[in-house]
C-alpha positions in Angstrom: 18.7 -80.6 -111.1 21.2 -77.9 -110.5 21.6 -74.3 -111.0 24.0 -72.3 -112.4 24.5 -70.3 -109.4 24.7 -73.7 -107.0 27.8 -74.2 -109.6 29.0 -70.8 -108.9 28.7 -71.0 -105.3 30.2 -74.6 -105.0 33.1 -73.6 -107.3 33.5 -70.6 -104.6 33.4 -73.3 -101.8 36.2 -75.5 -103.3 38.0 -72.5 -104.0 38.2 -73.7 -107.6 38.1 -71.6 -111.4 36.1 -73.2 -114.2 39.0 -75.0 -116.0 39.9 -77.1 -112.2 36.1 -78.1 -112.6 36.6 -79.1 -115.9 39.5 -81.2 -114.8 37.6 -83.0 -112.0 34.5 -83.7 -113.7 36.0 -84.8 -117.0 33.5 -82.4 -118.9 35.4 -79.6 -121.6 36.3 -76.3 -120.3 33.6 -74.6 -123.0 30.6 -76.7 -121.7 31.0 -76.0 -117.9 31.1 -72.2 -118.7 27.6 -72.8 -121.2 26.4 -74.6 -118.2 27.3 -71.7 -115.7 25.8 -69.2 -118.6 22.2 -70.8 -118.2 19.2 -68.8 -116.7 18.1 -70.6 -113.6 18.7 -74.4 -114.5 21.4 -75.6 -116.3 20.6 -77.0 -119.7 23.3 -79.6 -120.9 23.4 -83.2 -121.8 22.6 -85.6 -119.1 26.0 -86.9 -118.9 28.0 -83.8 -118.6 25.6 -82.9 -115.6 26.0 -86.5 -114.0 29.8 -85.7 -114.0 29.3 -82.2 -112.7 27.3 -83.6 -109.9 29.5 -86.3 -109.2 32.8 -84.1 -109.5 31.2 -81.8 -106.6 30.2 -85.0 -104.5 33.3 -86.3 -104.8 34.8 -83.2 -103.6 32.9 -83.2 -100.7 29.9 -80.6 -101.7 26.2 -81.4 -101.1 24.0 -79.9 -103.4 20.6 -79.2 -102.3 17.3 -78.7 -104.1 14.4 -76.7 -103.8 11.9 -77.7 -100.7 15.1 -80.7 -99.5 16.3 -80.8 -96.3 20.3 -81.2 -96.0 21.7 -84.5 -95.1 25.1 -83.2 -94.4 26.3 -81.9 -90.9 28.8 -79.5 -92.6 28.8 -76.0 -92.7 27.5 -74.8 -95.6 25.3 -72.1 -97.3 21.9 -72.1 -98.6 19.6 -69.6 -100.2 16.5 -68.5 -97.9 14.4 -67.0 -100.6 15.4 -66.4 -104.2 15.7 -62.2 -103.9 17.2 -60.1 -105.8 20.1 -58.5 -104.1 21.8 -56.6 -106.6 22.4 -52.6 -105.9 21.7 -54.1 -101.9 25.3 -55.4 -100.8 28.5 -53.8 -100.0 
């Protein structure tokens, strides 16, 4: 499963906008910014999620879930605990 805001954050990562991600997954321009639009998990069709996923492997991404330890030996980012930092940065 993935969230909207792992799509966010591994958009920001590749340093790509929604239509470029639309383009390497192969999934419509319209669905990937539903998808980024959900609350928490994205809701889609199976497929259009298997392409995401695979369009952000391919790319060189790992996404991790909940409770996984990473594979990768990367940098990368990951979330400590799900706070709410609005009002709190900058």
């Amino acid at each position: 499963m993935i969230t909207a805001a792992q799509m966010r954050a591994a958009r920001a990562l590749l340093g790509v906008d929604q239509r470029e991600l639309a383009e390497l997954s192969g999934v419509s321009l319209p669905t990937i910014q539903r998808m980024e639009a959900s609350d928490g998990n994205v809701r889609g069709i199976i497929d259009s999620l298997t392409k995401v996923i695979e369009a952000f492997d391919n790319a060189g991404i790992e996404l991790i879930g909940e409770n996984v330890k990473s594979v990768g030996s990367g940098r990368g980012v990951r979330l400590k605990s799900p706070k709410s930092v609005v009002g709190r940065i900058g």
